[in-house]
Each structure stands twice: as structure tokens, then as C-alpha cells.
VEXDREN-2710 file (C-alpha; in Angstrom, 1 decimal):
% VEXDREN-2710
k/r/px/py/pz
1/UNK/-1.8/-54.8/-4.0
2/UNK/-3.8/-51.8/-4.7
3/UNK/-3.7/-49.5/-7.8
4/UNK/-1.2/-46.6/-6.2
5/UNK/1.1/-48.8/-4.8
6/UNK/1.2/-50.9/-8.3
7/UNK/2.0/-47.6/-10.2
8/UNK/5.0/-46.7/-8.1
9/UNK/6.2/-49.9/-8.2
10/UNK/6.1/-49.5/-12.1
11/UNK/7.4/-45.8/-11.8
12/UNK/10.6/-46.9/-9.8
13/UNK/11.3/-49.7/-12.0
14/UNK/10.9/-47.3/-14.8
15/UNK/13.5/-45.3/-13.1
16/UNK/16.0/-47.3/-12.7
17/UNK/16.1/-48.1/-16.4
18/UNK/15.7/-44.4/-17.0
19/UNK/13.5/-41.5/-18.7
20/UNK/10.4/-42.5/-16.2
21/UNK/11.6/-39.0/-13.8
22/UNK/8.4/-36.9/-15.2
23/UNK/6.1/-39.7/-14.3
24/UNK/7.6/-40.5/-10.8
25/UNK/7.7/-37.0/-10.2
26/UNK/4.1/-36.5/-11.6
27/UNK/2.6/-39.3/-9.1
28/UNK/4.5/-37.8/-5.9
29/UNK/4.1/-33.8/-6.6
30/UNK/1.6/-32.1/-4.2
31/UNK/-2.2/-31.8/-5.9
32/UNK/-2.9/-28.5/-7.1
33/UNK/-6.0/-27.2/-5.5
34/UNK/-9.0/-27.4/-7.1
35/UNK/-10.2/-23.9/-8.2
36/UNK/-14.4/-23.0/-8.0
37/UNK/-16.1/-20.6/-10.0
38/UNK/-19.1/-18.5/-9.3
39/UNK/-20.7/-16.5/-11.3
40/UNK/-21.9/-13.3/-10.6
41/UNK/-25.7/-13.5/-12.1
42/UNK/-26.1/-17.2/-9.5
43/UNK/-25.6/-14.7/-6.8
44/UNK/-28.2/-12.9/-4.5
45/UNK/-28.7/-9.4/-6.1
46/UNK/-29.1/-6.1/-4.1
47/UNK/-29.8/-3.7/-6.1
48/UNK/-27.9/-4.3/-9.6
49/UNK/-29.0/-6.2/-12.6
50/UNK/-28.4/-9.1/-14.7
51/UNK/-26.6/-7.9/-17.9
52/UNK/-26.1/-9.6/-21.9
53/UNK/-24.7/-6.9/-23.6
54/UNK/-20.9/-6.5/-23.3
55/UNK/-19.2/-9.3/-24.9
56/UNK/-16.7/-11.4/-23.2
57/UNK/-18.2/-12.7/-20.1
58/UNK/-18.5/-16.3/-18.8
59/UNK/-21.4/-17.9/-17.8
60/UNK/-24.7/-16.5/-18.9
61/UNK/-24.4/-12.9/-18.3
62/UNK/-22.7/-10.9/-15.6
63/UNK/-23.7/-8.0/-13.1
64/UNK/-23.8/-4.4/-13.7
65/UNK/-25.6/-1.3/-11.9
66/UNK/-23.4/-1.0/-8.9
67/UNK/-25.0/2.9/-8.5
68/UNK/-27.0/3.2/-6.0
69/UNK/-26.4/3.2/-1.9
70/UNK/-26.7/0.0/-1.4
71/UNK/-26.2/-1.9/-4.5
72/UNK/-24.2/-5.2/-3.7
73/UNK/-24.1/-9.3/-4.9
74/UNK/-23.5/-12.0/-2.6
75/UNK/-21.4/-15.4/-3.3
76/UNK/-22.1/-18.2/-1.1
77/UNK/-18.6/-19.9/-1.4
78/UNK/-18.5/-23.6/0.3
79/UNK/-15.1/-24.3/2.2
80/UNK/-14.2/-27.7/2.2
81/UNK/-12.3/-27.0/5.5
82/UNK/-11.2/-23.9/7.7
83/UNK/-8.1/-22.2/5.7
84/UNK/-7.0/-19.7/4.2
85/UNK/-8.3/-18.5/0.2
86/UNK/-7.1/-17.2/-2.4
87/UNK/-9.8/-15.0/-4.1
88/UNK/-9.9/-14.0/-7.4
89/UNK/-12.8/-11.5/-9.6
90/UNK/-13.8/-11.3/-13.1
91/UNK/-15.2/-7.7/-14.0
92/UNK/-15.2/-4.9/-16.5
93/UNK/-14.5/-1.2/-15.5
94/UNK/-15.0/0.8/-18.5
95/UNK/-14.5/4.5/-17.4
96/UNK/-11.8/4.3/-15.2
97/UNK/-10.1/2.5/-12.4
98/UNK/-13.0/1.8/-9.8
99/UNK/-12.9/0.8/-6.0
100/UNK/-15.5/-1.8/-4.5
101/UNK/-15.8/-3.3/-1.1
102/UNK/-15.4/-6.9/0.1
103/UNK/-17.2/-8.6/3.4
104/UNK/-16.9/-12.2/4.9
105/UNK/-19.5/-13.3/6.8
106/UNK/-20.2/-9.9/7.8
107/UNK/-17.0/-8.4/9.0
108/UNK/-15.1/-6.0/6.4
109/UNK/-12.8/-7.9/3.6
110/UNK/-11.1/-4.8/2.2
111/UNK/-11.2/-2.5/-0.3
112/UNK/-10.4/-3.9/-3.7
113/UNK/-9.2/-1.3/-6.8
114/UNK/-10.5/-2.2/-10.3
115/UNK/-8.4/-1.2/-13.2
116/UNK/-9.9/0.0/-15.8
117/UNK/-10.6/-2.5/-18.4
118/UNK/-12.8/-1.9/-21.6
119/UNK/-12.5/-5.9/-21.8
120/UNK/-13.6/-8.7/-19.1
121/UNK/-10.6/-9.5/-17.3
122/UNK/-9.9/-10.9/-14.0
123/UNK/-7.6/-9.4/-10.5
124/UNK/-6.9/-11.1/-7.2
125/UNK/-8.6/-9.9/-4.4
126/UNK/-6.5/-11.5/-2.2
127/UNK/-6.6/-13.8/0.6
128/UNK/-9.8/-14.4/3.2
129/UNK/-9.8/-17.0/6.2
130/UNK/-12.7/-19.4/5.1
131/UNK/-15.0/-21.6/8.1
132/UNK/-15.7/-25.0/6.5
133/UNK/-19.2/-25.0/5.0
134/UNK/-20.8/-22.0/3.7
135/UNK/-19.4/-18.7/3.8
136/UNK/-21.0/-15.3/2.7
137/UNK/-19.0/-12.7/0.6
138/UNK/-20.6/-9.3/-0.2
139/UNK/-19.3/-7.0/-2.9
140/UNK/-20.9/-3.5/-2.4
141/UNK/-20.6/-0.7/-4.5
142/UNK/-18.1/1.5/-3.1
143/UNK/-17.2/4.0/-6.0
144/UNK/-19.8/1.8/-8.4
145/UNK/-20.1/2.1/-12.4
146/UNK/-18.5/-1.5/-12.7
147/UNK/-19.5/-5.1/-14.0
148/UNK/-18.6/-8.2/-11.7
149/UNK/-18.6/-11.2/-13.8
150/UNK/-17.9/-14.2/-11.6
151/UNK/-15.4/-14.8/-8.3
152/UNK/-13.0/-17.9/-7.9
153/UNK/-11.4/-19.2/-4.9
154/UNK/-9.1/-22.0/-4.0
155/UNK/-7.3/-23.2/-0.8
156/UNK/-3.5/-21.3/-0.6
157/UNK/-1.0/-20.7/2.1
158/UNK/-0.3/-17.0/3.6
159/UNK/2.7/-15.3/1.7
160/UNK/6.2/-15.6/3.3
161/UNK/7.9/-12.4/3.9
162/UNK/10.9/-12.0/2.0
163/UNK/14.5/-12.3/4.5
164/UNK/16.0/-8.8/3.5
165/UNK/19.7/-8.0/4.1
166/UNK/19.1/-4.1/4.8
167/UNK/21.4/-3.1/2.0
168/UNK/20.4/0.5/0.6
169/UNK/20.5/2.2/-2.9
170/UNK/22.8/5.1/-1.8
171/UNK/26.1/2.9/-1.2
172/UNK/27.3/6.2/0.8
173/UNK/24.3/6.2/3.3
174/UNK/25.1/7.4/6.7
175/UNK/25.7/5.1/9.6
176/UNK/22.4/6.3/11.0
177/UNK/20.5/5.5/8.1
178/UNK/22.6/2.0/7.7
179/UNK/21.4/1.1/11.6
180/UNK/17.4/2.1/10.7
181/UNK/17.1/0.1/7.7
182/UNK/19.2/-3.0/9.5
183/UNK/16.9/-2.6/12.2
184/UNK/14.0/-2.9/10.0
185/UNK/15.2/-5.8/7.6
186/UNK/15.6/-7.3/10.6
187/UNK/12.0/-6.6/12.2
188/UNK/10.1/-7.6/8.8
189/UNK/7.9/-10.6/9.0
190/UNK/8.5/-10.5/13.4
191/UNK/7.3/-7.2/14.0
192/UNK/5.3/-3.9/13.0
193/UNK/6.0/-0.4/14.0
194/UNK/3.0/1.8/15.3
195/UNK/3.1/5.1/13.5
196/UNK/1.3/8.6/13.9
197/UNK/0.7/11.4/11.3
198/UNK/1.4/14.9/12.5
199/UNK/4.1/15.6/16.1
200/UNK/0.5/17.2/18.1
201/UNK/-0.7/13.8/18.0
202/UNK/1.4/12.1/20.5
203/UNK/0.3/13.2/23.2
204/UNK/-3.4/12.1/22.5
205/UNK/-1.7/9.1/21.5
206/UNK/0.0/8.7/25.2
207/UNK/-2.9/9.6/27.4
208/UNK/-5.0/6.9/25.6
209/UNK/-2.5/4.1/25.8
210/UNK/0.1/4.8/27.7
211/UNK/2.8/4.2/24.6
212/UNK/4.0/6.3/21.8
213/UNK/4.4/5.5/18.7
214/UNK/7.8/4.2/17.3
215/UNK/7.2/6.2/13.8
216/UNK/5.9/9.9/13.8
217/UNK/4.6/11.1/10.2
218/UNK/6.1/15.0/9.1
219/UNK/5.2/17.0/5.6
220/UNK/7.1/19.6/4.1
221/UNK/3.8/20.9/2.8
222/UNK/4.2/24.3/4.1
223/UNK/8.3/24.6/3.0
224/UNK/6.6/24.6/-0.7
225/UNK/7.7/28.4/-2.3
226/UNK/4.0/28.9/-3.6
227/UNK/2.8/28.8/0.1
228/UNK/5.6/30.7/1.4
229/UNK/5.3/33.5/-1.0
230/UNK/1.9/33.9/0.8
231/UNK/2.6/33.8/4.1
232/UNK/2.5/29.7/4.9
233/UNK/5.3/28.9/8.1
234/UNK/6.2/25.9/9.0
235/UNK/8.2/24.5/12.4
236/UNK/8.0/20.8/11.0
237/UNK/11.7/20.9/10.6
238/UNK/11.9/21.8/14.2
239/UNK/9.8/18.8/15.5
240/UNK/11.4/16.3/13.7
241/UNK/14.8/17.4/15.4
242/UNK/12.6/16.9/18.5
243/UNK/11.2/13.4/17.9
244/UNK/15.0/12.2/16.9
245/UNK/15.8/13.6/19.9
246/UNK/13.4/11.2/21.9
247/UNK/14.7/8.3/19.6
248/UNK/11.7/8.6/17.4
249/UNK/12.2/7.1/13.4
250/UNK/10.7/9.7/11.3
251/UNK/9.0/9.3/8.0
252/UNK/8.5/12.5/5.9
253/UNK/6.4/13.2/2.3
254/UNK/5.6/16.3/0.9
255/UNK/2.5/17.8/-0.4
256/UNK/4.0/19.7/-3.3
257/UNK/2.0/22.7/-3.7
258/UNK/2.1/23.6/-7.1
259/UNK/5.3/26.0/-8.4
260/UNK/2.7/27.8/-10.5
261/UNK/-0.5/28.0/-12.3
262/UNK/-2.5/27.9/-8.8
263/UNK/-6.2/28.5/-10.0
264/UNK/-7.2/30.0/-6.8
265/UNK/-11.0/30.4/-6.3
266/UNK/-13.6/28.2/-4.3
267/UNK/-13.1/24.8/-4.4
268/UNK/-9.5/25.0/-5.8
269/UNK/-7.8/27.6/-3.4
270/UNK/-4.3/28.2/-3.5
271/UNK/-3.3/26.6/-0.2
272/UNK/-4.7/23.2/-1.9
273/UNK/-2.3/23.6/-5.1
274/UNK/-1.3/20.3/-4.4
275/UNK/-3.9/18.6/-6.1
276/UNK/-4.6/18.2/-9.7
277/UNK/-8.2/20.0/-9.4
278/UNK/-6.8/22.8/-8.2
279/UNK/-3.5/23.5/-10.7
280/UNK/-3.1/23.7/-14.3
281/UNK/0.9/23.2/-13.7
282/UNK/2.0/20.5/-16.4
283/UNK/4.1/18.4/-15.0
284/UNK/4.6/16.7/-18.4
285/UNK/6.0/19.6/-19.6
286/UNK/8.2/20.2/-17.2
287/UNK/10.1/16.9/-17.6
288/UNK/9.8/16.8/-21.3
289/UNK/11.6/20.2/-21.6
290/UNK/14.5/21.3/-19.2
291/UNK/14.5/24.9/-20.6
292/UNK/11.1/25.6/-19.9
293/UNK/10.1/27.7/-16.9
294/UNK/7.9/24.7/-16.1
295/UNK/11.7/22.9/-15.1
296/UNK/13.4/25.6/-13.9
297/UNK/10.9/26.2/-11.3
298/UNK/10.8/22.5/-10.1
299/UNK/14.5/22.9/-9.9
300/UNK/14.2/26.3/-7.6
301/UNK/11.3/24.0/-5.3
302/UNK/13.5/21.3/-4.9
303/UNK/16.9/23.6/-3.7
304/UNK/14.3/25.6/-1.6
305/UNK/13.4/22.4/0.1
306/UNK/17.0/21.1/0.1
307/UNK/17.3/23.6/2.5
308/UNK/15.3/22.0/5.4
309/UNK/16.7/18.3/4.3
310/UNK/20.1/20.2/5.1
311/UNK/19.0/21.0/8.2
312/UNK/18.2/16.9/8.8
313/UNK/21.5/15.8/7.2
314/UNK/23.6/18.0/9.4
315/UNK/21.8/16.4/13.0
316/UNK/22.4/13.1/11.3
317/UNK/18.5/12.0/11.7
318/UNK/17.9/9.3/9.2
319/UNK/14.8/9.8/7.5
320/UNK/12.3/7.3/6.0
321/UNK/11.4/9.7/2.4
322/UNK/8.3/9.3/1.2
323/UNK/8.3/11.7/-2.3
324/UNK/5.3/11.6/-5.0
325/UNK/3.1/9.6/-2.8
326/UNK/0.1/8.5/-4.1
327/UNK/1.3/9.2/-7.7
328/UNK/-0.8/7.0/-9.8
329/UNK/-4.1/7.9/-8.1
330/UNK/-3.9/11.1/-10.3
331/UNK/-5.7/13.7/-7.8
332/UNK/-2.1/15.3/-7.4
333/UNK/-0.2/17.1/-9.9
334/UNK/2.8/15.2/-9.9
335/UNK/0.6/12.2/-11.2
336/UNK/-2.1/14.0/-13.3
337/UNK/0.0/13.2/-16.8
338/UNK/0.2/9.5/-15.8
339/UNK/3.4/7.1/-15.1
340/UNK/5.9/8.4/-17.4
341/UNK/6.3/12.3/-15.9
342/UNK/5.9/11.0/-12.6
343/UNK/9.1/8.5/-12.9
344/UNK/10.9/11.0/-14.5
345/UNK/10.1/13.3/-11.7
346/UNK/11.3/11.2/-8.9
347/UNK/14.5/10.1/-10.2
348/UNK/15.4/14.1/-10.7
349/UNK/14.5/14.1/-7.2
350/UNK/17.1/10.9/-6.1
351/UNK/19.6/13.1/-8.3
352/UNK/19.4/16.5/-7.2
353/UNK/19.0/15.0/-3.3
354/UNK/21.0/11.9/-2.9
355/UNK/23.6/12.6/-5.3
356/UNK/23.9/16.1/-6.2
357/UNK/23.3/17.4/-2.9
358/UNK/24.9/14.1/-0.6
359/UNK/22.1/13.6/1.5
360/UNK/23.1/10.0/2.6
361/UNK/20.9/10.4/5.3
362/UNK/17.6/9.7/3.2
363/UNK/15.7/6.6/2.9
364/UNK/14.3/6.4/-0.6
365/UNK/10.6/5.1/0.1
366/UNK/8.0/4.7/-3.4
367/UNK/4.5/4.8/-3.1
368/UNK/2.5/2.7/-5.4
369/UNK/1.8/-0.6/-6.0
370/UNK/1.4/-0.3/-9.9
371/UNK/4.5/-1.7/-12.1
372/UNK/3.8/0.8/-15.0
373/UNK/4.6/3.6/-12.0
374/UNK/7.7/1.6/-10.5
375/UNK/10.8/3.8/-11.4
376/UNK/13.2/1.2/-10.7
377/UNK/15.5/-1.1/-7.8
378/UNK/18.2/1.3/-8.0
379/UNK/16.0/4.5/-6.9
380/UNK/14.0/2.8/-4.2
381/UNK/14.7/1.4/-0.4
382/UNK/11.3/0.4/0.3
383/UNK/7.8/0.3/-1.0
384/UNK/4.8/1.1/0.1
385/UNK/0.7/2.0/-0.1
386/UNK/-1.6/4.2/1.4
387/UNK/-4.7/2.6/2.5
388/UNK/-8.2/4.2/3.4
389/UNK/-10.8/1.4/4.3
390/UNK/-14.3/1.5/5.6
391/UNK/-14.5/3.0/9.1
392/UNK/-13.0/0.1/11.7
393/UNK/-12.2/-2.0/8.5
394/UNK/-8.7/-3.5/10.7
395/UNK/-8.5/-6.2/7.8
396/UNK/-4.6/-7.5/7.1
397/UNK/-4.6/-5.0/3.4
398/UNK/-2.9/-8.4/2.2
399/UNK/-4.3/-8.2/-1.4
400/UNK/-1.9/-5.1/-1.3
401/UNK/1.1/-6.6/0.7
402/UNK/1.3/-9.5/-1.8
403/UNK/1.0/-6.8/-4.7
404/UNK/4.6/-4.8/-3.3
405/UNK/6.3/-8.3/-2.7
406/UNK/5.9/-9.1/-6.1
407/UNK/6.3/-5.7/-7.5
408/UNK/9.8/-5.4/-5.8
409/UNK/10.7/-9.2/-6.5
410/UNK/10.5/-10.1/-2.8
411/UNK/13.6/-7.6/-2.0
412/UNK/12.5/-4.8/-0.5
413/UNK/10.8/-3.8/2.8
414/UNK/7.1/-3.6/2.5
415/UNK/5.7/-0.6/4.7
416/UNK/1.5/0.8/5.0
417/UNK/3.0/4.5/4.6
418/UNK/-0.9/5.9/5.3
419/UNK/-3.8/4.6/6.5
420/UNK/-7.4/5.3/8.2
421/UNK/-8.1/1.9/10.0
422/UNK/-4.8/0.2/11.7
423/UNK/-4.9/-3.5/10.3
424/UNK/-5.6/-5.8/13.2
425/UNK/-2.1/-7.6/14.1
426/UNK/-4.2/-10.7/14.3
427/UNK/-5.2/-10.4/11.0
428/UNK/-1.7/-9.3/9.8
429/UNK/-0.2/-12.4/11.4
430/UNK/-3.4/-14.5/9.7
431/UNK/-2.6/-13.8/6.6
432/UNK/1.1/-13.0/7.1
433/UNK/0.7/-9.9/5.3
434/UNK/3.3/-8.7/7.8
435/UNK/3.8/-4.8/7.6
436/UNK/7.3/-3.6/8.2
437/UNK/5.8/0.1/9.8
438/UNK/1.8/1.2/9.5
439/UNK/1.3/5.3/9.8
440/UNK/-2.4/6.7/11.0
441/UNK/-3.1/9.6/9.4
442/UNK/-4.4/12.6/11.4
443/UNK/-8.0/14.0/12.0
444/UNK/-10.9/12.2/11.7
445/UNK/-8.7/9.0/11.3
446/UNK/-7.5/8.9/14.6
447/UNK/-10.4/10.4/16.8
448/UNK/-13.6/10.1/15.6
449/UNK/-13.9/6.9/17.2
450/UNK/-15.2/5.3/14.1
451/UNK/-11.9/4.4/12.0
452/UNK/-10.3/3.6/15.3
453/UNK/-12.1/3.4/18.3
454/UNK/-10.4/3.8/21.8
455/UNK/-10.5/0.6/22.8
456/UNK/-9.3/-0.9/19.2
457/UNK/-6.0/1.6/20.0
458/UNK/-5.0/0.7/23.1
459/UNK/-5.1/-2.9/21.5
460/UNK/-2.4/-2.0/19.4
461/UNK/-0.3/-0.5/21.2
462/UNK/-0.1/-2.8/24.0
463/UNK/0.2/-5.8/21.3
464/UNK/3.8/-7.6/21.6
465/UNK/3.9/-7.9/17.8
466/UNK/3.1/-3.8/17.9
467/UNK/6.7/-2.0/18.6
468/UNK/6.3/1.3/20.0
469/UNK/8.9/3.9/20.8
470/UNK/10.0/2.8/24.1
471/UNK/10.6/-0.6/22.4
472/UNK/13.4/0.6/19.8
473/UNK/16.4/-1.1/20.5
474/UNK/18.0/2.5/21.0
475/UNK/15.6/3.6/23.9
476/UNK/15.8/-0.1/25.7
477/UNK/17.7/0.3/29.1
478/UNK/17.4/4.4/29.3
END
């Protein structure tokens, strides 16, 4: 009789007598993967150096000088069989949330955001497919002026997306908006929906492949009163009614230009008021203080843009509403003063629209994967990132997916509201970082051929997984 069977024997007997449960139990649960450590200074250097002087790091230094063009470590990580990995980095961003760039065996990994951290500390970088035996990852500099102490990996599973129920913070939400956000609980983890930035797109969009997308991206940048004190127009009102007319979902965000305090010379022109370089508006201010003018004037901006969402409610078009997007990055105002204004400011938002105004029709959609910037279940439908990888980067984003899943506890939709490069449904179904809706943005993004080239687009769109417009349930059968 061998040794295994001989100590289940024993643990069974044990059981019957009772108290032996945690040993049985022990013998028959699942092995825990074994977890393997690099460190950074074993790797091959491009570029940066070996450094000793920050305390805190593991092994016998770590690796600093990511400045240059260039600059980059590789870690030879051996697979003990084909699978998926989770990855994991030690590192040390001093001065300020950094960005650096993953590749696998030459193919693009991702984009991967550093917190800033005075200390060592560690942050998944997500998932990556592994061939057994020896596979190369790079980490290149992308915005640099970081330390990478050492990277970890173990075997794991792809995440599971979450079965939603479509249920909606506004318990008075329009039939219209009840049917889209059914139809996308019940499309997560089956299907994605192809999206498009900016209505003069689709037909670019059409003569390349033949299909439309299912969601078209609008901006009320131009509704802001600062821009239409000086002459800004806008028919993006207009255009949506159009695309709802075609049976088109529609996502909207808005570029806020600043109520005030526009600085207005080169570099930080008025039309640009949107972004923190170019305002000295104070958002925290605003929200700390109601009677200020600061206040008052987010108030008037938000009734002069009620005005348009009127327009939206009364056509009963449901609208996926993307507010504050990009908050936490800090290059627009509405973020510049950090997590707490920002909050603040999107909840007056879900009062003075949803509730003070009625419009049921809106879809509340947040836009960060941070939890110090979360402002809560009961203000949010679905969450969601924007992502801007490395020209034809068409990795799954799946650090990012698993990031919203567990920011929302696994019960809301998960949506890419922006991006350059459309993740590759292969790699989406890989690593089942499954995204509910993916929207290109416009320009360069779309046609230079290097984000997206033509024949990467007409891959998407014809992909079954892929739904486009004609493949709505609402446009099926004419």
C-alpha cells in the first residue's frame, strides 16, 4: 500500500470518529500553484542600470533608468506547460503614477499603469498565454522615471464574467433604457459590440467592411456655455436622433469646457478649456462651497446641457452616459483636485439629471478603474476604461477588465468606453476578458493604418463574437 493511499485511509477513519475534517480536507484540496520570482537585476538590461540605493527591494538590488528611447529589461520566464499566467511586478514610482509597456515573445502585452509609490510595492499585470519552455517578456520604458524590482508569475485560469440581471440604479428608467441594458446583461461574456467615435465615421466604417458599428460615440463638447458664448455649434444632438433612428445604441460623454477661468493663449486656447493645463477653474471650490460663483456656474452648465438631454428624453433614445471620463488621470479639470471633488461632482450630476430633471432615459456609465474615484453602486450602471495602447497593440486589456470586475464586486457590466487599438476577439475570448461594448476613437485611431490597419478592421467586423448594427435584435428581420 503506498504512502497516499495509507494517509486517506487514516484521514477517513479519523473522520468517522470526528475532528479529522481540516486534515481530510487538506489532503484532497486542489494544489496551489507554485509562484516564481525574478528579479529584475538577473534580467537582460537595455539601457537601465543596476540600482542599491532605495531601501526595500528584494534580491540584490533592482532596476532603475527607464529614460531613454529604448531603455527596457527582459525576464526569461520558464512555463511548465502552455496556459495561461497570472503576472505580477515589484517596482517603485516615486514622482507620480507612471505607464510602462509589456511584450511576450515579441507581440505587444499591454500597457501597464504604475501608481505612485514612494515605497517598493508590487501590482498585477495581469494575465499572458505562456508556450511551455522559455518565454521572453520585455518591459520598455513607455513614460519611464520608474524602478522594476522583480516579476512573479504562476499558472491561473481566465476570469469568469459575472451573470448580471440588467437591473438599473434609476428604479424609474424608461422601457427603452430597461430593453438596452437587458440586452446587454444578457450579451456579457457571449458577445462584444463594435463601436465608433464621432456619426462621419460610419460611412468610412461601411465601405471598408461592409458592417456598421452597433454603438456610435457623440460629445456634448460643443453644448458647453464657454464655447457657445464664442461662437462653438453643435448638430450632435441632431445625429444622435439619426443613429436611434437606424437602431443604433448611442454612448455620449462630454468634454466640459471649462465654465470659467479659460487662460486662453498658445498652448492653452480657449476651445481646449477642457483640460487642466489650459483652466484655472477650481473644481474643488466649487463643490466645497455652493454659494460660490464657482457652483453656481456648474449649476447654469449643467441646465444648459439639460437642455439637449431633453431633447433625448422626449424621442425616448436610451443613452449609454459617460460623464467625468477619465477623471483620475488629472489632465481634465474635473479631476485636477483629485478623487474627492470629482465624486462629489458626479453625484450632483445623477441629482440634478436623473432625479431632479427625470431623465430615466440615461444609463449611468463611470469611467475609472481606481476605488479611491468609485462614487458608489447606487450612482453607477456600468463601468468602464479608456484604453490607448501601442499602435496595433489588439491585446485582451485584461489586466483592466479584471480590475472593474473587482472594483464593482462582479455586478456590473464591464465596457472599453475608448480606445486606439480594438482588442483582438481572440485575445478577448483567451483570456476571457470579455468586453460588454469597445468604442474607437476618431482620427488617427481609426485611419492611419497603424492603430488599426484595414485588414485588422474588416476582422472585427466580420467576427461572429463582434455584433454590429445589423445584428441588434431590433434591426433582425427588417
Amino acid at each position: 500500500m503506498n504512502k497516499k493511499l495509507r494517509l486517506l485511509l487514516a484521514a477517513s477513519a479519523l473522520l468517522l470518529v470526528g475532528g479529522a475534517a481540516p486534515l481530510f480536507n487538506g489532503l484532497l484540496r486542489e494544489r496551489e500553484p507554485a509562484e516564481i520570482r525574478l528579479e529584475a537585476e538577473d534580467g537582460e538590461l537595455a539601457g537601465p542600470s543596476i540600482g542599491t540605493d532605495a531601501a526595500g527591494y528584494s534580491g540584490t538590488g533592482y532596476v532603475a533608468g527607464f529614460v531613454a528611447e529604448g531603455d527596457a529589461v527582459v525576464f526569461k520566464l520558464e512555463a511548465p506547460k502552455s496556459g495561461l499566467y497570472e503576472i505580477r511586478l515589484g517596482y517603485r514610482s516615486e514622482s507620480g503614477d507612471k505607464r510602462t509597456n509589456l511584450g511576450l515573445n515579441g507581440e505587444p502585452l499591454g500597457e501597464l499603469v504604475l501608481k505612485q509609490s514612494g515605497e517598493f510595492t508590487e501590482t498585477s499585470a495581469g494575465k499572458a498565454f505562456l508556450r511551455q519552455g522559455e518565454n521572453r517578456i520585455v518591459l520598455s520604458r513607455g513614460w519611464g522615471y520608474y524602478d522594476i524590482d522583480y516579476l512573479t508569475y504562476k499558472e491561473t485560469k481566465p476570469v469568469e464574467a459575472p451573470e448580471l440581471d440588467g437591473s438599473m440604479v434609476n428604479k424609474n428608467a424608461t422601457p427603452e433604457a430597461k430593453r438596452l441594458m437587458r440586452y446587454l446583461a444578457d450579451s456579457f461574456g457571449k458577445a462584444t459590440l463594435s463601436g465608433q467615435q464621432e456619426y462621419k465615421n460610419l460611412g468610412w466604417i461601411y465601405e471598408l467592411t461592409g458592417k456598421e458599428p452597433a454603438v456610435m460615440g457623440f460629445d456634448l463638447i460643443e453644448y458647453s456655455p464657454s464655447r457657445v458664448q464664442r461662437g462653438a455649434q453643435s448638430q450632435e444632438i441632431e445625429h444622435m436622433l439619426d443613429w436611434h433612428a437606424k437602431g443604433g445604441i448611442a454612448t455620449l460623454c462630454w468634454h466640459w469646457n471649462a465654465p470659467k477661468d479659460l487662460i486662453d493663449e498658445p498652448g492653452k486656447e480657449w476651445w481646449s478649456g477642457f483640460y487642466t493645463r489650459a483652466t484655472a477653474f477650481d473644481v474643488e471650490k466649487a463643490m466645497d462651497d455652493p454659494q460660490s460663483e464657482e457652483h453656481k456656474l456648474l449649476l447654469s452648465d449643467i441646465e444648459a446641457v439639460a437642455v439637449q438631454l431633453q431633447r433625448l428624453y422626449d424621442a425616448k433614445v436610451p443613452v449609454l452616459w459617460r460623464p467625468l471620463h477619465e477623471a483620475e488621470g488629472g489632465w481634465f479639470w474635473w479631476g485636477a483636485k483629485g478623487a474627492e471633488p470629482a465624486k462629489k461632482l458626479y453625484r450632483l450630476l445623477y441629482d440634478k439629471l436623473a432625479i431632479e430633471h427625470g431623465f430615466d432615459n440615461l444609463i449611468w456609465v463611470w469611467n475609472s478603474e481606481d476605488p479611491q474615484w468609485y462614487p458608489g453602486d447606487d450612482v453607477v450602471d456600468i463601468v468602464s476604461v479608456d484604453h490607448y495602447p501601442e499602435p496595433g497593440d489588439h491585446g485582451a486589456v485584461n489586466a483592466r477588465f479584471e480590475r472593474l470586475v473587482r472594483l464593482s464586486g462582479g455586478h456590473k457590466l464591464v465596457a472599453l468606453a475608448e480606445n486606439g487599438a480594438i482588442p483582438d476577439p481572440d485575445q478577448m475570448k483567451m483570456y476571457g476578458a470579455l468586453w460588454s461594448w469597445f468604442c474607437t476613437w476618431t482620427g488617427e485611431f481609426l485611419r492611419d493604418g497603424r492603430h488599426n490597419s484595414p485588414e485588422f478592421l474588416r476582422k472585427v467586423y466580420a467576427d461572429e463574437r463582434v455584433v454590429t448594427l445589423d445584428e441588434l435584435p431590433w434591426n433582425k428581420n427588417g
